[in-house]
C-alpha positions, 0 to 999 in steps of 0.5 A: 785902415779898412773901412767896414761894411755899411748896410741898407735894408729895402722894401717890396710888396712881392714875395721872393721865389718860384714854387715850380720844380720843373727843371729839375723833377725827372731830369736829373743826371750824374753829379759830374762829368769828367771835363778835361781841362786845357793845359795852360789852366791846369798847370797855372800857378795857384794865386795866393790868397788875397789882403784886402784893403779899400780898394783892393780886395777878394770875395767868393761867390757860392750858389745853390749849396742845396741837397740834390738827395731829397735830404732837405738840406745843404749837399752834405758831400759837396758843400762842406769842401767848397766851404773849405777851399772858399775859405783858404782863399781868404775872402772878405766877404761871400755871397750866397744867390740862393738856394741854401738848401733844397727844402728850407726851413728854420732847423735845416738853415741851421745847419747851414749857417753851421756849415758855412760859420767858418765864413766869418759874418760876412755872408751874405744872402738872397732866398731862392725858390728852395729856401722860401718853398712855400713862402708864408709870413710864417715862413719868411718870420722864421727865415728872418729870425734864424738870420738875425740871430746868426748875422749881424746885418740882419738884425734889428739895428738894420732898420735904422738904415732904410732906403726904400719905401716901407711896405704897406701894413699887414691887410690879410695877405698871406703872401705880402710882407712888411719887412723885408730885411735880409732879402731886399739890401745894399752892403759896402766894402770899400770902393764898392757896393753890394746889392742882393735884390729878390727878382723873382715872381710872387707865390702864385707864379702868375704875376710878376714882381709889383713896382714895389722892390723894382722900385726901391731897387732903381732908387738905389742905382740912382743914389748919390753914394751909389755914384760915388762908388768905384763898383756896383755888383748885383745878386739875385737867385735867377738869372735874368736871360733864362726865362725859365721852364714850363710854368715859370713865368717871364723875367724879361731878360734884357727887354725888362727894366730889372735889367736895365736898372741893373746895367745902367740904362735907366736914366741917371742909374750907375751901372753895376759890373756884374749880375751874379746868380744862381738856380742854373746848377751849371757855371756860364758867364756871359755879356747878353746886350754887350752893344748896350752895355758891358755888364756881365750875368754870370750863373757862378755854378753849383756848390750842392745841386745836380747838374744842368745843360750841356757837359761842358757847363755842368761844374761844382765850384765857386768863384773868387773875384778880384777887386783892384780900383776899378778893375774886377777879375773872375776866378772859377774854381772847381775839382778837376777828377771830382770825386775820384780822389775825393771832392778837393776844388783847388783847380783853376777851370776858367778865369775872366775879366769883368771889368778891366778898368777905364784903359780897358781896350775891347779888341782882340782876335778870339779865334784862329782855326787854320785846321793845319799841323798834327792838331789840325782842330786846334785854336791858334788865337793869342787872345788869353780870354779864349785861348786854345778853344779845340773844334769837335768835328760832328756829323762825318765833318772832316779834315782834307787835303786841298789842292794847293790850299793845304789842310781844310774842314769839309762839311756838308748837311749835319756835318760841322765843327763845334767848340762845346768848351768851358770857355767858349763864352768868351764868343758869345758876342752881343755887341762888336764884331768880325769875322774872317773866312776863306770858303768854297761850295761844292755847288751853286747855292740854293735854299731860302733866305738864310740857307747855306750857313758857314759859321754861327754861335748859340744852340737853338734848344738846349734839351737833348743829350747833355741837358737837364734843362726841358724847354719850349719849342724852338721859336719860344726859347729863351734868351741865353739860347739866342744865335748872336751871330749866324754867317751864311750866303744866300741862293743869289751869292749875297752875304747874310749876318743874322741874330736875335735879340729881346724885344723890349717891353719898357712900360709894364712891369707885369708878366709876359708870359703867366703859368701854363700859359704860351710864351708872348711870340713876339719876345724873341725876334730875328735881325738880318742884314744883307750884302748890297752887291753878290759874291761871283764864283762861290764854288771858288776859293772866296776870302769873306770878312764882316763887321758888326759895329754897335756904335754906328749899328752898321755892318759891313762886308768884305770880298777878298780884301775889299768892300763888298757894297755899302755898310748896312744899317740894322736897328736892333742889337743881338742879346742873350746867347750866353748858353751857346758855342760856336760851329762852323759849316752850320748851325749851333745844335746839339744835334737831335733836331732835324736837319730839315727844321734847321737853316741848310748847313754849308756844303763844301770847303771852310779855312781860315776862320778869325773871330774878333770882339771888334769892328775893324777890318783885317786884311787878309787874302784868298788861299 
């Protein structure tokens, strides 16, 4: 028989939300972009709804069902469907990371548990920057009384189970709370347990989060009966790796120690499978320190407010995730001609593994663009993660015939092929990695260090045409932009791997960057690793293959079949890049900065390109 939920209430001393709007005043765009889907998922047989049992069972995740109106409550075309469609899935339980309405307070969160009672009492919640706006003890009085008279785990029975350390006694603070019963808590089903957990700044936005919660958060990873479990998943309303807008200050990303209790890093902590979050009204999954860690962040798209980022990323929908022992399974669901025919989200857009148990193999090919046949950008990979990604040719890139070769891409200054697709996440590769390609130049090379670039994946900045988002300057970015691999060939033939990654601040938990304040420079740093020997001939038919190996933090290049030089050493892992895509002649951009601020793109001939998520060599040949 089905063991029911047992729950933990936690304790913190900071508050729980942003007061900044920043990414959302003035840059709010259409609620859909119409986004074809590949054929394989729209034709997929629709998977019944589950049974759920110990160890094998589904829930649904729904973020940010706020109004995008100025009506102050949840999306009142939106929401009710999702509702609907989460519902016939049969979930055990649902989650919400915040943001349940636009503008919270005790009526409007009312009506959302109005909206949502179809759920049953298992939904579970985390405040946003919404919900909380501005956050008072009156304020978080009401949030609490509205919850538990409503759900049974908020209640006052909860405090019998506390875990953490209790809160100090009310000293005239207005922004410090001595209950923190349905924000800071654990709940389990099963084999698994569930942690919603509030990481987000303090009311002023210029500190962040005291030890308090942290604290009681890490504890928790630590416990025995946290061990014990088959599965850990977290929730909070921000994502970690998105350190946010103008005035938002820092979350540290992989570097902070928010993230390193969550993805088992500290010492003696479980490693939770997944983070889930919200606030980013887009759907994106992603591994941000894979070499590290398998735990995913996934931003589980928007049930109510506007769109964000680039088109591709911008979906209404929710996911279902599947348990089974110690494997985990993401389903995305969404409306494939929105609200054309009216909002109905019974369309598969993206599927994904989270966890694929302890057999699971990471090692497949992801990519295979060979630019022949009558769809010559097409993706020949067998890969089911990232199958059938299509290229889209940018800037005057082109297919041409080549003597003897057959089809290939030219590309030259602007000019490059990119994927911009909803599951090109699946090449945002952090940890193992390699990569195969045939080039030619069209002259001998020059440029500076880093010039000359034949394939990369992230985006630099992510404002411009398809962004809702505004940002900092480039070399402020934030983590989920990061280039986590870039190819190239410097001006004396020698190959050159290069990404970025979070520089870790392990022993302060205070803010890196305050309101208004200029991002800490140091933050994001570049790795790059060169070839000990140089290519001959580059304005030759040249086959080039690397590998990045986490393990041993090594990379080794290939030259038409055979080392080129020594493995090379590199100290740190690439991290983030989760909001990125992949091009090849060039940088990843979304083509409004100017070229002369970008590293020189490729100018020549590019075929045979073969992504794979491992670090073994593949041989292959010069065409």
């Amino acid at each position: 028989m089905f063991k029911y939920k047992q729950l933990v209430i936690g304790c913190s001393i900071s508050s729980l939300v942003s007061l900044s709007y920043a990414h959302e005043d003035g840059h709010r765009k259409p609620d859909h972009y119409h986004v074809a889907i590949p054929d394989y998922l729209a034709k997929m047989k629709k998977p019944a709804p589950k049974s759920h049992s110990n160890t094998k069972f589904s829930f649904c995740v729904i973020a940010d069902t706020q109004a995008s109106d100025g009506s102050g409550a949840y999306n009142l075309q939106i929401t009710p469907p999702i509702i609907e469609a989460a519902k016939a899935r049969n979930p055990l339980f649902t989650v919400f990371p915040g943001d349940l309405c636009e503008d919270g307070n005790a009526p409007r969160w009312k009506k959302w548990l109005k909206v949502t009672e179809s759920l049953g009492d298992n939904r579970y919640i985390v405040p946003g920057n919404h919900d909380l706006h501005p956050i008072r003890r009156a304020t978080m009085k009401q949030w609490q009384e509205v919850f538990s008279a409503a759900l049974p785990w908020v209640n006052e029975t909860a405090e019998k189970g506390q875990a953490g350390p209790l809160l100090p006694k009310f000293d005239g603070n207005d922004h410090a709370f001595e209950d923190r019963r349905s924000v800071d808590y654990f709940v389990d089903h099963g084999n698994t347990r569930i942690a919603c957990v509030a990481t987000d700044n303090t009311h002023s936005e210029n500190t962040a989060n005291p030890p308090a919660n942290l604290e009681w958060f890490r504890k928790v990873m630590q416990m025995p009966s946290t061990k014990a479990k088959t599965n850990v998943i977290v929730f909070t309303h921000k994502p970690l790796t998105m350190e946010g807008f103008a005035g938002n200050p820092d979350t540290g990303g992989t570097g902070w120690k928010w993230w390193r209790a969550i993805s088992g890093m500290d010492h003696g902590s479980k490693k939770a499978s997944a983070l889930f979050t919200g606030h980013y009204h887009m759907y994106r999954p992603g591994r941000p320190d894979a070499g590290k860690t398998r735990t995913m962040e996934i931003i589980s798209g928007t049930a109510g407010g506007h769109l964000e980022c680039y088109y591709h990323h911008r979906h209404h929908g929710f996911l279902e995730i599947d348990v089974d022992g110690d494997k985990m399974t993401a389903t995305f669901w969404g409306d494939a001609d929105g609200k054309e025919n009216g909002w109905k989200f019974d369309d598969i857009f993206d599927q994904f593994v989270i966890a694929g148990g302890a057999k699971e193999k990471f090692s497949g090919q992801l990519t295979n663009y060979n630019f022949e046949g009558k769809n010559p950008l097409s993706d020949n990979s067998l890969s089911t993660n990232s199958k059938d990604i299509p290229l889209l040719l940018k800037g005057g890139a082109k297919i041409v015939d080549a003597p003897r070769k057959g089809q290939v891409l030219e590309t030259g200054a602007g000019k490059f092929a990119t994927t911009l697709d909803l599951k090109d996440h699946n090449l945002a590769l952090t940890g193992d990695l390699s990569i195969s390609v045939n080039v030619k130049a069209k002259t001998k090379l020059t440029g500076k260090s880093g010039d000359n670039v034949i394939l990369s994946y992230g985006c630099g900045q992510a404002n411009g045409t398809f962004s809702g988002i505004p940002r900092y300057k480039a070399d402020e970015r934030n983590e989920a932009e990061n280039y986590t691999y870039i190819l190239s060939i410097d001006a004396d033939n020698k190959l050159r791997l290069s990404w970025q990654y979070r520089v870790h601040h392990e022993d302060s938990w205070k803010p890196i960057r305050k309101k208004r304040q200029k991002p800490d420079s140091n933050r994001l740093k570049m790795e790059s690793v060169v070839s000990t020997k140089s290519i001959g001939d580059v304005t030759k038919w040249n086959y080039i293959q690397v590998t990045r190996n986490a393990k041993t933090k090594t990379v080794q290049f290939y030259l038409n079949g055979n080392k080129l030089g020594n493995p090379v050493k590199y100290q740190n892992q690439a991290t983030g890049g989760q909001i990125g895509t992949l091009a090849i002649g060039g940088l990843a951009r979304n083509g409004n900065e100017k070229i002369d601020t970008q590293a020189i793109d490729w100018s020549g001939f590019i075929d045979d390109v073969k992504i794979y998520d491992n670090p073994k060599f593949y041989k292959g040949k010069r065409r």
